[in-house]
C-alpha positions in Angstrom: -39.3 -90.2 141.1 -39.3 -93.5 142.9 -39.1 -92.0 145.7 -42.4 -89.8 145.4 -43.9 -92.8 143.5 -43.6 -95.2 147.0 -45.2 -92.5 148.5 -47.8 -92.0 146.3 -48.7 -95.9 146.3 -48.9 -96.1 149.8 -51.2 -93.0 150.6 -53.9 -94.8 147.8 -53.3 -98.0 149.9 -54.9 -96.2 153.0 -57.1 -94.4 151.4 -58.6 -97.0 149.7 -58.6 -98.7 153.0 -60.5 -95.8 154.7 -63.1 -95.9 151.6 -63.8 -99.4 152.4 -65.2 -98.5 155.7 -66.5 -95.2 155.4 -67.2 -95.1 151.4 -65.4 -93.2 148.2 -65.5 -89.5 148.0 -68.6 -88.1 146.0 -67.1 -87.7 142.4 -65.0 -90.9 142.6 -67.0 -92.8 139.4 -66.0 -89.6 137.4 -62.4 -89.1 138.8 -59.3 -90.5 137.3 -58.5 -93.3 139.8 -62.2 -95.0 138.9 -60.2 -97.5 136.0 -57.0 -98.1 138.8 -58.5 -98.0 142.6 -62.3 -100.1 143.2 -62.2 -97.3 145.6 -60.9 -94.1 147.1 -61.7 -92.1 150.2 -59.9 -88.9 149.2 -59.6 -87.0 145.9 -55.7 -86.5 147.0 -53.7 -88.0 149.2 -50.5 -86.4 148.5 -48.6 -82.5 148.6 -45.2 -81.0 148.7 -46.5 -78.0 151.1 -44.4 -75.1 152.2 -42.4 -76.5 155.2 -39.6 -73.3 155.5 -40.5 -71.9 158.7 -41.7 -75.6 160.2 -38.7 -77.0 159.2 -36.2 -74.9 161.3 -38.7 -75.9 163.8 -38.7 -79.5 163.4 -35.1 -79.3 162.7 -35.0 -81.6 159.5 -35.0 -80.7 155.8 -37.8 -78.6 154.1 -39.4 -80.4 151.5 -37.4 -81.0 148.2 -35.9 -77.9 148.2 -31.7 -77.9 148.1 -29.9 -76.8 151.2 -29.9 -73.3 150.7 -26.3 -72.8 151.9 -24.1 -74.7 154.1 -22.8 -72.1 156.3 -24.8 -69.1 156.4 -25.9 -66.0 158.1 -29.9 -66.1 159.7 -31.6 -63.5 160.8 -33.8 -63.9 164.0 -35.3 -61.3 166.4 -34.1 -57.6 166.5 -32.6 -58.4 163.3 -29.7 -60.2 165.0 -27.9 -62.4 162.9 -25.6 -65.4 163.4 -23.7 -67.7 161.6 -24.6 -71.5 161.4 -23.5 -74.3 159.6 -25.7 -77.5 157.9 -24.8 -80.3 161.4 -24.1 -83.1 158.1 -21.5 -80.5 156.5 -20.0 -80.0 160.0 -19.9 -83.5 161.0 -17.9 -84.3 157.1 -15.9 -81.4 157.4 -15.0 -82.0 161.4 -14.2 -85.8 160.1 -12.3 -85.3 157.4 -10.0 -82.4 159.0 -10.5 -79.6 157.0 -13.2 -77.9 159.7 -12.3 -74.3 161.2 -14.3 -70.9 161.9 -12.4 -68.6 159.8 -13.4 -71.4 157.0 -17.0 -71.9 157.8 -17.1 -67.9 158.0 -16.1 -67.6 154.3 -18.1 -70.3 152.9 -20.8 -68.2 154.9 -19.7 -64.9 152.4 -18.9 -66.9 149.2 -22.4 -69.2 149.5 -20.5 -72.2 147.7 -18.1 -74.5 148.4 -17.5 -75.1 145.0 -14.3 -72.7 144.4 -13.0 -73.7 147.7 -10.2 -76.0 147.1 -9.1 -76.5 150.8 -12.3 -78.9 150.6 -12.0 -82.0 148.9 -13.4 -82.3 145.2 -15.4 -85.6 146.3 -17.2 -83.3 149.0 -17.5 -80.6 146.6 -19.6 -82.9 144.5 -21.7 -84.3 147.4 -22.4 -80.5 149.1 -24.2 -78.6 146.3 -26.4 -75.8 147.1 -29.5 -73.9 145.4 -27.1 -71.2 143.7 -25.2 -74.0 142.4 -28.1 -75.1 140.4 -29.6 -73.4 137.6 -33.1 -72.4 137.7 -33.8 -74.8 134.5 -33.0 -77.7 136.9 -34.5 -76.6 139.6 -37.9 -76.7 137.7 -37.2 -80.1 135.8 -36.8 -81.6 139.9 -39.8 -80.4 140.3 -41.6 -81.6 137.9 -40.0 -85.2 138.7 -41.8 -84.9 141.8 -44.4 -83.2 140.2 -45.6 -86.8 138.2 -46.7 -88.2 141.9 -48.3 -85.9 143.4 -51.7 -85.2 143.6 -51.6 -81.8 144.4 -49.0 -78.6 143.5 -45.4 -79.1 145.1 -43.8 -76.2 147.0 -40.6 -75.4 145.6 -38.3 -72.4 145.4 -36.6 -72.1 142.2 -33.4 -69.7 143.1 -32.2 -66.6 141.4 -29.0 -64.8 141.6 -29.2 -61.5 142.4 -28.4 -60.5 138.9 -31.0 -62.5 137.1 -33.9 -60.8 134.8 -37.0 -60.5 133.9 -36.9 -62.9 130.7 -34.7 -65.4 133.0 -37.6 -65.6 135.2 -39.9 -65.6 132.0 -38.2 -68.6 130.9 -38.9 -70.5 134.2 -42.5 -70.2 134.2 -42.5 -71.0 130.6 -40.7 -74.3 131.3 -42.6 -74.8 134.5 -46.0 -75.4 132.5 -44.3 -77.4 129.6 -43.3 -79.9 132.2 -46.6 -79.8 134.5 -46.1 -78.1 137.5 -48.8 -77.0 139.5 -47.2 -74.1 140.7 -43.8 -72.4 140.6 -42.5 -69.9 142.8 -38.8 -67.7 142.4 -36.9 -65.5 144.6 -34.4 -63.4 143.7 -31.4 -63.1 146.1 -31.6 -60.1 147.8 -34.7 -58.8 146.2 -36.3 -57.9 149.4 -34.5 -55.9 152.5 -35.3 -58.4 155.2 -34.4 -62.2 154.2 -34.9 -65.2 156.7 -31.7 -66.9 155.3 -28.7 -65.1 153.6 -25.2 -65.7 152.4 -22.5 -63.1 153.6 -22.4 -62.1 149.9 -26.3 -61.3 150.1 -26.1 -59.4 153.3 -23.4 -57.0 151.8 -23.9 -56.1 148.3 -27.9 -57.1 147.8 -29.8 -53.7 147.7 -26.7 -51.6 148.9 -27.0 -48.0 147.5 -30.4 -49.2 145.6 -33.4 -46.9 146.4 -31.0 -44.8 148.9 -31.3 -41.5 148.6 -27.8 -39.5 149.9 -27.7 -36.1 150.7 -25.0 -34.2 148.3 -22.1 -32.8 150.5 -22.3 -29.2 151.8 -19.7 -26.9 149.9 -17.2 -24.5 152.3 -19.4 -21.6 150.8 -23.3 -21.2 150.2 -24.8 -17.6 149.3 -28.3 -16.5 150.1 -30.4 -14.1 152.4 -31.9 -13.8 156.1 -35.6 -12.6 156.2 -37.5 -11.7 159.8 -41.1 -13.1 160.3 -43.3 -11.7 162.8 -44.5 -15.0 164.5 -47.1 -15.7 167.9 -43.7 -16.7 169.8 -41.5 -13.8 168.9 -39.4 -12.5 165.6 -37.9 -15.7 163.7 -35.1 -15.0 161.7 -35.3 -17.7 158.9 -31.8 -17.9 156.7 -31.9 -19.6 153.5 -28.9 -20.8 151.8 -27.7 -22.4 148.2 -25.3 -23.9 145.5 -24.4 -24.5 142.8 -27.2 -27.3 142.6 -30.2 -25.1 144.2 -31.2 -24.9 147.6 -28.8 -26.4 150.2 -29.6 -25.4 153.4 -31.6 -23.7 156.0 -31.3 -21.7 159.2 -34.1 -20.6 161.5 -33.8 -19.2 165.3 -36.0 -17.5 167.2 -35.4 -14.2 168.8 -34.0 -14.5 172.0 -35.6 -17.7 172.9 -34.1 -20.8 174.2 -34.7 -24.1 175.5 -37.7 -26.6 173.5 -38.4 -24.0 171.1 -34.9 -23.6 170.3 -34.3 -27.1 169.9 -37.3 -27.8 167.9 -35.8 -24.9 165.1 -32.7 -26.3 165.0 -34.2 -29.8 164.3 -36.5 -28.5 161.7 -33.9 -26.8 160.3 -31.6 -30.1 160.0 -34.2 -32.1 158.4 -35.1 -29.0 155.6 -31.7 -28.7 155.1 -31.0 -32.6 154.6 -34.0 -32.9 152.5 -32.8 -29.6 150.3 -29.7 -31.5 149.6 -31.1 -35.0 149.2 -33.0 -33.2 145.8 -36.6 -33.1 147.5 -38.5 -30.1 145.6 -39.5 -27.1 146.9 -43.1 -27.4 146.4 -42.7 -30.8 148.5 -41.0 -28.6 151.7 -43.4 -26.1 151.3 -46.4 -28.8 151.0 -45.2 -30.3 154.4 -44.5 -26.9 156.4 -47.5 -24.1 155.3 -50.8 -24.8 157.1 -49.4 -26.4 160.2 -51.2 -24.5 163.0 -50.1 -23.4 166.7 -52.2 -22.1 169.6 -50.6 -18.6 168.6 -51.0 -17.2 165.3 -49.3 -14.2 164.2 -50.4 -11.3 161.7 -48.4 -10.3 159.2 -48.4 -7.7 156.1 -50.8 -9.7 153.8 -52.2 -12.5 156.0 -51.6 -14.3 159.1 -48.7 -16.8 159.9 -50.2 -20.0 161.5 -47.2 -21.4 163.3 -43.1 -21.0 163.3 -43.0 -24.5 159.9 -45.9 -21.5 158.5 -43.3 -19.2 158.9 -40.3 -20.8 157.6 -42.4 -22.5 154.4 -43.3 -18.4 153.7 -39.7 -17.3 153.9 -38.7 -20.3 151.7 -41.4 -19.0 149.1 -40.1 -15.5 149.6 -37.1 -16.2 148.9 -38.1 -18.3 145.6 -40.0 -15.7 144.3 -37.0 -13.1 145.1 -34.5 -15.4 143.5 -37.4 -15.9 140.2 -37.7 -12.3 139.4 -34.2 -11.7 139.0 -33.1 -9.6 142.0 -30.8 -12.7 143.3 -29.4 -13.0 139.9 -29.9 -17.0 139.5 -28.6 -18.9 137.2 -30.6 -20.7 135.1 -29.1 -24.3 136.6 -30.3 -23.0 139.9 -33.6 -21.4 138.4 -34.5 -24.4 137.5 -34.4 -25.9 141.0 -36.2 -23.1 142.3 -39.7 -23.7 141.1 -42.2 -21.2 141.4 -44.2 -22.0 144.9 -47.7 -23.2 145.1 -50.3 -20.8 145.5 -51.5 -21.1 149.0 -53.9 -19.2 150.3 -53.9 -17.8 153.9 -55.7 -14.8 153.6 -57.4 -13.5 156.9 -60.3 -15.5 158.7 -61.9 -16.1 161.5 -60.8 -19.5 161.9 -57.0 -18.9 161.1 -56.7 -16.5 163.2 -57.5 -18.4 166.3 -55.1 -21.0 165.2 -54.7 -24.8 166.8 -56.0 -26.1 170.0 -53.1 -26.4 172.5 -55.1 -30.1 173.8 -55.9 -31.6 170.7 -54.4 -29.3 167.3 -58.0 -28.6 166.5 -59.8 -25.6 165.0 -60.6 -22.6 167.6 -63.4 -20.6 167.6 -64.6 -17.5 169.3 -67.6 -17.5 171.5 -68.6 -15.4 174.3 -65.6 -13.8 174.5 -63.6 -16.9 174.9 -62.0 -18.9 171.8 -63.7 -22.4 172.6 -62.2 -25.8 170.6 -64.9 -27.1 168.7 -63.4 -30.6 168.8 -62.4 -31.4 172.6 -63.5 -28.5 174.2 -60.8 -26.5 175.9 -61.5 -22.9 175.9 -59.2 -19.8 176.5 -60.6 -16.5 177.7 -58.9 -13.1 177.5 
């Protein structure tokens, strides 16, 4: 605190300085300072403010805050990231002998020296880092601080990557017993992207959280092939599954080759990775029935709108087939196989003209011709 305090005294000194020529600030009679200063030019004259990203700049510490590790990995553009090491650490440990790469890598993984006994205990002591202090001290510094400062002090108080929500409870709790203005945590590895991370962050922090993985494909899937009349030929849509439901999907298109070809086969992939992944059906068939194409297609009952219209039908064929008992399902894989929304694509005008080959708009017909009411283009014949 004595540190803070000579700051403290010395900012007053100036500012009551500055009042002297240019006069106190408005509320001075009614402030705090009225009984201690004759006069004071600003309300505060001192902050802690968030110096991270300056810092690095600057090249010198940030603030109060602890070295955040002493060898560790930083990320910088295109998510590149290198290895550095603190230039006081590297200077002791160069000094004292006990300096290598293969060290300073694992010091980079670990994120402490502390269980490193190739480094002296004295050093040990000296080079402590914000994981080796506990978040109760990290506040109490703080607050040390805290006592001469006018305004709130930017601090980061540190949390493994295992901590919980009462641990951080407890911080804030202790925070505004002891006066802090403000109080601000971080988790390790609580967000994807870090600035600054230890080897041991980088590697376990969020691995196989919120990752969805496809289940694996067995040697042998049962199902059926349907034909669908579409505007760019026959497609022949087969639909696979498992023990687990619905598993994968197949769609080609007559005889044709080239883009469209392509374009089924990647459609295909992504249904098939998303079947297997656990995405519902009503969630497919949301995302495929609707989409238009400059060439429509009618069919017994309606119209199909596009070749994803087409396959989202067969996939609610073959749902309802599979539902009413003639595919024999088991009730495991009944109840993956929800019953499809109703979607309605009964005959119209407007479906029947389908998309605008320019712009995906609707298409109407006019004078013979089907016109785009949006941009325009217009098809005769």
């Amino acid at each position: 605190t004595e540190v803070m305090s000579f700051i403290d005294k010395r900012s007053k000194e100036k500012s009551q300085a500055l009042a002297l020529e240019r006069g106190s600030f408005p509320n001075f009679e009614k402030s705090i300072y009225k009984d201690e200063y004759k006069t004071l030019r600003n309300a505060t004259t001192t902050t802690i403010a968030p110096t991270g990203s300056i810092s690095i700049i600057a090249n010198c510490s940030s603030g109060i805050e602890p070295l955040f590790a002493l060898s560790f990995v930083r990320t910088i553009l295109d998510d590149q990231r290198l290895i550095e090491v603190h230039p006081i650490f590297k200077e002791v440990a160069q000094r004292e002998g006990f300096y290598s790469d293969e060290l300073m890598e694992r010091i980079a993984l670990e994120g402490s020296i502390q269980h490193i006994e190739e480094i002296p205990e004295k050093w040990r002591r000296i080079f402590v880092t914000a994981h080796d202090i506990t978040p109760e001290w990290h506040i109490r510094m703080q607050a040390a601080f805290q006592q001469s400062v006018d305004n709130a002090v930017s601090k980061t108080v540190n949390f493994p990557n295992e901590a919980s929500k009462n641990d951080i409870a407890e911080v804030f709790q202790l925070a505004y017993q002891l006066g802090c203005k403000g109080v601000t945590v971080y988790r390790d590895g609580s967000r994807q992207m870090q600035v600054l991370s230890t080897g041991k962050t980088s590697s376990s922090s969020n691995e196989d959280k919120d990752i969805i993985s496809p289940r694996e494909r067995p040697s042998v899937t049962y199902g059926r092939t349907e034909k669908i009349k579409t505007g760019c030929g026959s497609l022949y849509v087969t639909i696979n599954e498992d023990e687990n439901g619905l598993c994968e999907l197949f769609a080609r298109l007559g005889k044709s080759g080239g883009c469209a070809s392509s374009q089924m086969d990647a459609i295909s992939r992504l249904i098939s990775l998303a079947m297997r992944a656990g995405v519902s059906t009503e969630a497919i068939l949301k995302h495929l029935r609707g989409i238009r194409c400059p060439s429509p297609a009618w069919v017994e009952g309606g119209v199909v709108l596009s070749c994803p219209d087409a396959i989202g039908l067969a996939i609610e064929n073959y749902v309802k087939w599979r539902n009413n008992g003639n595919g024999n399902a088991s009730e495991k894989v009944s109840a993956n196989l929800a019953e499809p929304p109703i979607i309605d694509h009964s005959f119209s005008e407007e479906s029947l003209m389908g998309a605008c080959p320019e712009c995906g708009g609707h298409m109407k017909h006019e004078d013979g011709c089907m016109t785009c009411i949006a941009c325009g283009f217009s098809r005769c014949g």
